[in-house]
N, CA, C and O atoms as a printed pandas DataFrame, in Angstrom:
     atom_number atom_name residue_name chain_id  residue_number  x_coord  y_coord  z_coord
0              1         N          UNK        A               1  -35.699   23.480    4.956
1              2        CA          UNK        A               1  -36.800   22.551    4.768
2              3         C          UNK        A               1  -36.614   21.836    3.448
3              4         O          UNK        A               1  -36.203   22.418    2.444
4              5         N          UNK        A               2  -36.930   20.560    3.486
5              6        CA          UNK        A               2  -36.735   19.848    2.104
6              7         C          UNK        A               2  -37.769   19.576    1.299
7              8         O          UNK        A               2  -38.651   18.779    1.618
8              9         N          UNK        A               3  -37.737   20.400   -0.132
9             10        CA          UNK        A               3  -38.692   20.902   -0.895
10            11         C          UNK        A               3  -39.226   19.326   -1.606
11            12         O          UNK        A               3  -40.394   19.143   -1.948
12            13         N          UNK        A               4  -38.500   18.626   -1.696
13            14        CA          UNK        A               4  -38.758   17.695   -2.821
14            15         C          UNK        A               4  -40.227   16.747   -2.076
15            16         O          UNK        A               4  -40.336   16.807   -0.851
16            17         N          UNK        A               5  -41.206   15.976   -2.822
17            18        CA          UNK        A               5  -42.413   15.195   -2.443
18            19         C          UNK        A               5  -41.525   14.062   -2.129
19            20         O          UNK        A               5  -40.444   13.811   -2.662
20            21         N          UNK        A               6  -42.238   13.289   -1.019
21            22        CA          UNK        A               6  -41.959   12.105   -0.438
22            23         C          UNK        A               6  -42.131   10.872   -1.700
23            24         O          UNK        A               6  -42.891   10.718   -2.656
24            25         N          UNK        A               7  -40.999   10.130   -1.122
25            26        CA          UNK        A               7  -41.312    8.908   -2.358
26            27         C          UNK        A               7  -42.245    7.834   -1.728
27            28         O          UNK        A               7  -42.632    7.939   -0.564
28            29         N          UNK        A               8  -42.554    6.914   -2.445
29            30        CA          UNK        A               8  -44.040    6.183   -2.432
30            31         C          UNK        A               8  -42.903    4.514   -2.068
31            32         O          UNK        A               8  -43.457    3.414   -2.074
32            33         N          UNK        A               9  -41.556    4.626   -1.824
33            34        CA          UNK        A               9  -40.787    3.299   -2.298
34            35         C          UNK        A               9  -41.277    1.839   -1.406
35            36         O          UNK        A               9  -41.319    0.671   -1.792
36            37         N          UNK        A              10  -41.637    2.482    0.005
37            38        CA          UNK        A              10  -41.430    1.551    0.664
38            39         C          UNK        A              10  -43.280    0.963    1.145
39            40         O          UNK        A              10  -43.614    0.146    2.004
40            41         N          UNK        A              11  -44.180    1.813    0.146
41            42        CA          UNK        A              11  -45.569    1.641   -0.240
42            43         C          UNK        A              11  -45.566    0.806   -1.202
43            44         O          UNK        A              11  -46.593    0.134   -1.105
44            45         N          UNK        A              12  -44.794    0.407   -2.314
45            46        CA          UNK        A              12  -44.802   -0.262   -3.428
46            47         C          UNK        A              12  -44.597   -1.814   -3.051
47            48         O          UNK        A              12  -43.400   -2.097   -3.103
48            49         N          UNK        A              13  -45.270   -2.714   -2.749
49            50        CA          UNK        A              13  -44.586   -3.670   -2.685
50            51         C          UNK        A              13  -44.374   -4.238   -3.954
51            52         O          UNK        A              13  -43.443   -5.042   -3.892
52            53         N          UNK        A              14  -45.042   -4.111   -5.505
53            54        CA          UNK        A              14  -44.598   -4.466   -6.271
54            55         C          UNK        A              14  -43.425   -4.101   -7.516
55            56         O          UNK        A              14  -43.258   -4.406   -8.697
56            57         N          UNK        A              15  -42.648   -3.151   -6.346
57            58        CA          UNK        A              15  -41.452   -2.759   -7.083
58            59         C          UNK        A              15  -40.511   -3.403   -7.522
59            60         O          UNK        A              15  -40.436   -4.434   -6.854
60            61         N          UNK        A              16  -39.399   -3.359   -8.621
61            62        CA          UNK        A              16  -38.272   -3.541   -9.158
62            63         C          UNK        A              16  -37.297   -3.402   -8.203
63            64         O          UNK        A              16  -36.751   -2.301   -8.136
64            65         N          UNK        A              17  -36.884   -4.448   -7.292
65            66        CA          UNK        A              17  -35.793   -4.568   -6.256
66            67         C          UNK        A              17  -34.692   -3.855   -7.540
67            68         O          UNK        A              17  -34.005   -4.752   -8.027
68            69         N          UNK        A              18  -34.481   -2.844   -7.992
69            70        CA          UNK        A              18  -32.964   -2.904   -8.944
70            71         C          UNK        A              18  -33.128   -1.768   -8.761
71            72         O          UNK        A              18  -32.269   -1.213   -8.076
72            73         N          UNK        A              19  -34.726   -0.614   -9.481
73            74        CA          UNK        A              19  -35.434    0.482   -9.074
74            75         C          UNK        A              19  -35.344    0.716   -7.580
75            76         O          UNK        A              19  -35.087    1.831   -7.124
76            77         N          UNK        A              20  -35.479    0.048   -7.106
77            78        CA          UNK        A              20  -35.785    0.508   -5.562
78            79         C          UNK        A              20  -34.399    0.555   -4.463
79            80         O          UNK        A              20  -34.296    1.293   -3.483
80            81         N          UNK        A              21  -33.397   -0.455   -4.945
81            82        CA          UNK        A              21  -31.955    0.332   -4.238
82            83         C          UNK        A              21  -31.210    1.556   -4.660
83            84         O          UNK        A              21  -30.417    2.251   -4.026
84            85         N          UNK        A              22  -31.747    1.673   -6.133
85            86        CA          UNK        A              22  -31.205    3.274   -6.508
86            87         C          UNK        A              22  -31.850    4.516   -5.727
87            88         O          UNK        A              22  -31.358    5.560   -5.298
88            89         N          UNK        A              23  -33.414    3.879   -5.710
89            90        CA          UNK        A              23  -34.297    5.014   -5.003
90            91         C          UNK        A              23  -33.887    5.232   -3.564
91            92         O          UNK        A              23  -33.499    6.318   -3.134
92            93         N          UNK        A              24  -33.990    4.216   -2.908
93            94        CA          UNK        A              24  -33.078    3.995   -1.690
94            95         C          UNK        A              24  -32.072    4.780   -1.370
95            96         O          UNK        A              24  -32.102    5.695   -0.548
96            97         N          UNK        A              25  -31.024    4.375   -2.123
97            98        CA          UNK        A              25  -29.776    5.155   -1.888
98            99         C          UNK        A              25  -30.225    6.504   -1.822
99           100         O          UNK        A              25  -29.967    7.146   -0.804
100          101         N          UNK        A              26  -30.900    7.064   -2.814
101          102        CA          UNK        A              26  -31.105    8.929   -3.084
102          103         C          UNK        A              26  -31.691    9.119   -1.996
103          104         O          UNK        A              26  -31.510   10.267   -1.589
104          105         N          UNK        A              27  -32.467    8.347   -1.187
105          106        CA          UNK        A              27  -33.629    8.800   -0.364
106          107         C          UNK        A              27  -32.697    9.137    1.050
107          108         O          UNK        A              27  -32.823   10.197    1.664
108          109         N          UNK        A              28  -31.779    8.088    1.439
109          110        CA          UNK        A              28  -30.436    8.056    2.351
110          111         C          UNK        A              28  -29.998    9.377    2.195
111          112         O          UNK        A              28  -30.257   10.283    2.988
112          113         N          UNK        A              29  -29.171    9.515    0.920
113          114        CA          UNK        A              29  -28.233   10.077    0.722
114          115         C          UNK        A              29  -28.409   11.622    0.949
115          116         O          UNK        A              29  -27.515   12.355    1.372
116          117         N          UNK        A              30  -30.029   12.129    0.519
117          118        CA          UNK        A              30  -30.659   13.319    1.065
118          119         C          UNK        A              30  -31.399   13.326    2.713
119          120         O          UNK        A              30  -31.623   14.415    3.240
120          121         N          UNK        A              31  -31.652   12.361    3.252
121          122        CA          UNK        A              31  -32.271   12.114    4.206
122          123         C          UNK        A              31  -30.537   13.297    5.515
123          124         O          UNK        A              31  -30.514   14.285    6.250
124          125         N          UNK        A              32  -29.185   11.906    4.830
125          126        CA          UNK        A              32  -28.230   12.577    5.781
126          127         C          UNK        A              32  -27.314   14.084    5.684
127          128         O          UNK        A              32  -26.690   14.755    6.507
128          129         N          UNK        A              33  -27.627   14.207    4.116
129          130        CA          UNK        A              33  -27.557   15.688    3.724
130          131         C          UNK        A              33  -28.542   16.621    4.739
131          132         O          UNK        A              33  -28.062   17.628    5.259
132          133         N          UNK        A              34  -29.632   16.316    4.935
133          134        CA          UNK        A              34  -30.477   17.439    5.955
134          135         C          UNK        A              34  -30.115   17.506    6.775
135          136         O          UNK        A              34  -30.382   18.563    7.346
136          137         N          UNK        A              35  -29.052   16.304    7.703
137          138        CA          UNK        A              35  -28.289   16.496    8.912
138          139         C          UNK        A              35  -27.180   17.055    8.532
139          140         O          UNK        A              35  -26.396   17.136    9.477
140          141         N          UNK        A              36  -26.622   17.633    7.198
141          142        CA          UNK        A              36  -25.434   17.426    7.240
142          143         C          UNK        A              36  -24.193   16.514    7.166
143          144         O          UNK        A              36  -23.004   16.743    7.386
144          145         N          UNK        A              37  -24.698   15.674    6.876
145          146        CA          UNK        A              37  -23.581   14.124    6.839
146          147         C          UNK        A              37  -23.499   14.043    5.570
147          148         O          UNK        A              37  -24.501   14.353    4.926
148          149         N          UNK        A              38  -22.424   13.655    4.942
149          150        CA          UNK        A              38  -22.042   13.251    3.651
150          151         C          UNK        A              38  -21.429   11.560    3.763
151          152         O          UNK        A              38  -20.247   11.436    4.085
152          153         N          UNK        A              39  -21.772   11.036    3.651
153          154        CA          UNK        A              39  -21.286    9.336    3.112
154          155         C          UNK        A              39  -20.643    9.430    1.897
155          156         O          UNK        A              39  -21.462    9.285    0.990
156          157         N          UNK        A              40  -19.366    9.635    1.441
157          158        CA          UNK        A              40  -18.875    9.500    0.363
158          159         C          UNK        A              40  -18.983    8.245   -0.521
159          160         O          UNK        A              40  -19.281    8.301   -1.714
160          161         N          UNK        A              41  -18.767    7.318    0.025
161          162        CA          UNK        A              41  -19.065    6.309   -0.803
162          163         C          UNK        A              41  -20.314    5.617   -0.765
163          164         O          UNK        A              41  -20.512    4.447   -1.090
164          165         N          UNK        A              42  -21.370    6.689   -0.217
165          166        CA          UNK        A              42  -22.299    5.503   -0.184
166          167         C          UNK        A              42  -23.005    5.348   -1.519
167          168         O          UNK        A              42  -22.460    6.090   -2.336
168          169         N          UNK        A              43  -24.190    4.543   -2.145
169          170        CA          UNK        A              43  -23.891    3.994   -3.311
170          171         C          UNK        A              43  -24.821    2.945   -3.515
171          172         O          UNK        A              43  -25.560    2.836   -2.537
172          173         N          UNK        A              44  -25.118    1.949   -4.623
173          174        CA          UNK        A              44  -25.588    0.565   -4.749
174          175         C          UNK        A              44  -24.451   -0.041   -4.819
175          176         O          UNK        A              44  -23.357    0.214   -5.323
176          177         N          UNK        A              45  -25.058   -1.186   -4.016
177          178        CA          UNK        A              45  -23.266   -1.981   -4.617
178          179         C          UNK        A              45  -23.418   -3.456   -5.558
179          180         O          UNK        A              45  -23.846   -4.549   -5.186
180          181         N          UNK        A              46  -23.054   -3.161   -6.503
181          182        CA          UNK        A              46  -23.155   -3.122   -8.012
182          183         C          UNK        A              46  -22.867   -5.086   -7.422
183          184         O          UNK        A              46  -23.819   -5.850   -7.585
184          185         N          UNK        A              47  -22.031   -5.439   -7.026
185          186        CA          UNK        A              47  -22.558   -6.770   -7.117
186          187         C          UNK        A              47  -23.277   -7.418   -6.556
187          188         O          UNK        A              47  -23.511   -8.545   -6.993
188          189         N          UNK        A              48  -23.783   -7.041   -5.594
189          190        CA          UNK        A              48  -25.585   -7.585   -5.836
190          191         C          UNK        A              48  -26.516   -7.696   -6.296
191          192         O          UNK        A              48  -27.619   -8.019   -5.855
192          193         N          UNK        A              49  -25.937   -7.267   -7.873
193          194        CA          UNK        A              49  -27.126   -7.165   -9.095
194          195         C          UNK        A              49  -26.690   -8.833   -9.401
195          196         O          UNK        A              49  -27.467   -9.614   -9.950
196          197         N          UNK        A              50  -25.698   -9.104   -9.068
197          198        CA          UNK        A              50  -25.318  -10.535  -10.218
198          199         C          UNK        A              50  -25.027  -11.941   -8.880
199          200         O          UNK        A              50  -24.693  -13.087   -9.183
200          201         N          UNK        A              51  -25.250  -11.469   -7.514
201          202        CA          UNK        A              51  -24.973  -12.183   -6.398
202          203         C          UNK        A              51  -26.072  -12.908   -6.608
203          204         O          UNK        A              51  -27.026  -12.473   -7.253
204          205         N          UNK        A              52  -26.017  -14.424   -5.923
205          206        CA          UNK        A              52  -26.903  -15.059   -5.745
206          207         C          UNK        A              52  -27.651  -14.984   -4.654
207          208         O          UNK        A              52  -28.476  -15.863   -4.403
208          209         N          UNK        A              53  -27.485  -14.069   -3.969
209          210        CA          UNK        A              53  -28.409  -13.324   -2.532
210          211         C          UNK        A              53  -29.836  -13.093   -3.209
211          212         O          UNK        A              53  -30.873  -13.307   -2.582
212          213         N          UNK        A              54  -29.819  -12.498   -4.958
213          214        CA          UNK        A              54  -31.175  -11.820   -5.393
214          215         C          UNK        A              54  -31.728  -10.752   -4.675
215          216         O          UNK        A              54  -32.793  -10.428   -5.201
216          217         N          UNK        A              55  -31.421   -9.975   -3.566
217          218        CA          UNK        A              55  -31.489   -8.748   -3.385
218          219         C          UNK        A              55  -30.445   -7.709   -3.871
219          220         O          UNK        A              55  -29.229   -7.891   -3.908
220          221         N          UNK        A              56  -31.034   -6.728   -4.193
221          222        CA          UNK        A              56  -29.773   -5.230   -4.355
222          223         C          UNK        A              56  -29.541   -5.258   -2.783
223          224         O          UNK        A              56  -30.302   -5.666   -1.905
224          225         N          UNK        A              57  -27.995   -4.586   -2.662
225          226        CA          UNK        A              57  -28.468   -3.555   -1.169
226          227         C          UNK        A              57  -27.534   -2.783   -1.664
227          228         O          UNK        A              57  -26.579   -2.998   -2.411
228          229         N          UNK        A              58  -28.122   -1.455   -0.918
229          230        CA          UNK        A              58  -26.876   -0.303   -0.752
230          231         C          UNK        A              58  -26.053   -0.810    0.580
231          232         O          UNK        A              58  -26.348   -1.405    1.617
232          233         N          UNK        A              59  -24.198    0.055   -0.333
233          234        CA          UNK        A              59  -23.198   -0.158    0.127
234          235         C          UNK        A              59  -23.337    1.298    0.911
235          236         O          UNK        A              59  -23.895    2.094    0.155
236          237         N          UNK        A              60  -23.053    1.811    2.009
237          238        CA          UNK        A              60  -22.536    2.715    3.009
238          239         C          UNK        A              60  -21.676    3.305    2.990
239          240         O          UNK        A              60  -21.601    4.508    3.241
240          241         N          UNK        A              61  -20.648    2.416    2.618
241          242        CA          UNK        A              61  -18.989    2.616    2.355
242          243         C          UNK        A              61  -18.427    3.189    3.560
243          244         O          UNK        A              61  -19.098    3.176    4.592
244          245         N          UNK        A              62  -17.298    3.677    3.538
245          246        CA          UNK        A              62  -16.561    4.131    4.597
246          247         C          UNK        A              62  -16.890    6.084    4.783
247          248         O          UNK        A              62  -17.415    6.766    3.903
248          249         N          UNK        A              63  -16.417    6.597    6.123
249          250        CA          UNK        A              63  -16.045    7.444    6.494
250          251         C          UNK        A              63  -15.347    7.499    7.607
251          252         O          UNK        A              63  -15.232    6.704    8.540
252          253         N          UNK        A              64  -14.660    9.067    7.287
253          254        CA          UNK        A              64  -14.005    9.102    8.617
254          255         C          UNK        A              64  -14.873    9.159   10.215
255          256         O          UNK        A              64  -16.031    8.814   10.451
256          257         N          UNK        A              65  -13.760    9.766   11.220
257          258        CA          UNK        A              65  -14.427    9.652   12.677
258          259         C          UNK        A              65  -15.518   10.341   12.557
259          260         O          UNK        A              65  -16.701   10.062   12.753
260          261         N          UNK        A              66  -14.673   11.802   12.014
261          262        CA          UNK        A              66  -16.093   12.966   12.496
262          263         C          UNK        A              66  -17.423   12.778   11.767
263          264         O          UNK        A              66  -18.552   13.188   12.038
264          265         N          UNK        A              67  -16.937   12.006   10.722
265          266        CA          UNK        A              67  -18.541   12.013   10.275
266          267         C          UNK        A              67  -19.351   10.506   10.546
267          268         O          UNK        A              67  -20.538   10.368   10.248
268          269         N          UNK        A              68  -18.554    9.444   11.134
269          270        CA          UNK        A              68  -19.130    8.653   12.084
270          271         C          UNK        A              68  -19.293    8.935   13.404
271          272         O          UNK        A              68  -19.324    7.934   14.121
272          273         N          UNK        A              69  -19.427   10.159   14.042
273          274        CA          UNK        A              69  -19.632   10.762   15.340
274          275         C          UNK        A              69  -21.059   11.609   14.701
275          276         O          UNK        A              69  -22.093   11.782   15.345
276          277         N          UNK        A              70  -20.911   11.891   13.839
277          278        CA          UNK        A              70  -21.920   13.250   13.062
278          279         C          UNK        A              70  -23.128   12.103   13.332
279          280         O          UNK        A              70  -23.745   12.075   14.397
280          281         N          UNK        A              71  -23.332   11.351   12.451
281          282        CA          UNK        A              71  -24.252   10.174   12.296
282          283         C          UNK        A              71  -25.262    9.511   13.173
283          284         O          UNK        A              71  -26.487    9.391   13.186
284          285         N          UNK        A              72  -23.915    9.003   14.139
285          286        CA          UNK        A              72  -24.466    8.619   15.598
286          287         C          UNK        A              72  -24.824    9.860   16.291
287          288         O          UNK        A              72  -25.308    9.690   17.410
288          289         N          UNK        A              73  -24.731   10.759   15.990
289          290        CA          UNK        A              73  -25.358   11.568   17.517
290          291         C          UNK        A              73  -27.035   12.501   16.430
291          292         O          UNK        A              73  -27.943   13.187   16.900
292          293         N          UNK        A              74  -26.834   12.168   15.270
293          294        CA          UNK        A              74  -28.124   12.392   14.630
294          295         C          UNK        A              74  -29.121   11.190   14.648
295          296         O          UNK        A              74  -30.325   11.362   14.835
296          297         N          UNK        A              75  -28.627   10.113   14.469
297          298        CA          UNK        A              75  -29.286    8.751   15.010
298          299         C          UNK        A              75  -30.314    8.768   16.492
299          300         O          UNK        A              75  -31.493    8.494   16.714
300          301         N          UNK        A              76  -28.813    9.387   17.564
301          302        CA          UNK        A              76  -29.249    9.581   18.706
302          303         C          UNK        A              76  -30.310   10.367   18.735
303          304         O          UNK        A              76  -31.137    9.843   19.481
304          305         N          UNK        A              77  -30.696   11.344   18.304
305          306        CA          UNK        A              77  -31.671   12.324   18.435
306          307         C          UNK        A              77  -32.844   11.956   17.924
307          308         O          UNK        A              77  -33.935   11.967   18.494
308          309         N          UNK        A              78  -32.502   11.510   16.434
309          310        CA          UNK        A              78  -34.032   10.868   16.051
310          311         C          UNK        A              78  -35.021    9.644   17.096
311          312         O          UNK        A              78  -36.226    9.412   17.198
312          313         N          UNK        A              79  -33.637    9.012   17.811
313          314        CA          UNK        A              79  -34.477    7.669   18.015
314          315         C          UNK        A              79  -35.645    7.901   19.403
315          316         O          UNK        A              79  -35.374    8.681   20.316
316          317         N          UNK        A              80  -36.524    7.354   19.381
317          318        CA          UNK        A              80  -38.041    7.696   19.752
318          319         C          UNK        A              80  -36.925    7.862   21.651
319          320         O          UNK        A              80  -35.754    7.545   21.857
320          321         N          UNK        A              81  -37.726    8.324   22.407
321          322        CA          UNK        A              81  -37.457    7.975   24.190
322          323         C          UNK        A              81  -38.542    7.443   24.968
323          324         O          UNK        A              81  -38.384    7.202   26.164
């Protein structure tokens, strides 16, 4: 069971888009840890601080098969029927 309190990020609408892809990422990054999935590179990706897009986004990055099979079939399970 995951001990930590829920974050408030996506309640905030007057957040720090810069604050809120870091929070993001952690929130991911433990969300696929409870399945078991590790995203090695996933991450902010650092030039969208200076892109003229003006949003952050998190980068995903790569993995291998098994843990793009891991993903999708935890995807699969969550999604409503």
């Amino acid at each position: 069971m995951h001990s930590e309190p829920p974050t408030k990020s996506h309640h905030e609408p007057h957040r720090d888009p810069h604050d809120d892809v870091h929070d993001s990422a952690a929130e991911l990054r433990t969300a696929l840890q409870d399945h078991g999935i590790t995203l090695p590179s996933l991450g902010v990706d650092l030039p969208g601080f200076a892109g003229a897009y003006g949003v952050p986004l998190v980068a995903l990055g790569n993995c291998n098969a098994a843990t793009a099979r891991r993903l999708a079939d935890a995807l699969r399970k969550a999604a409503p029927r």
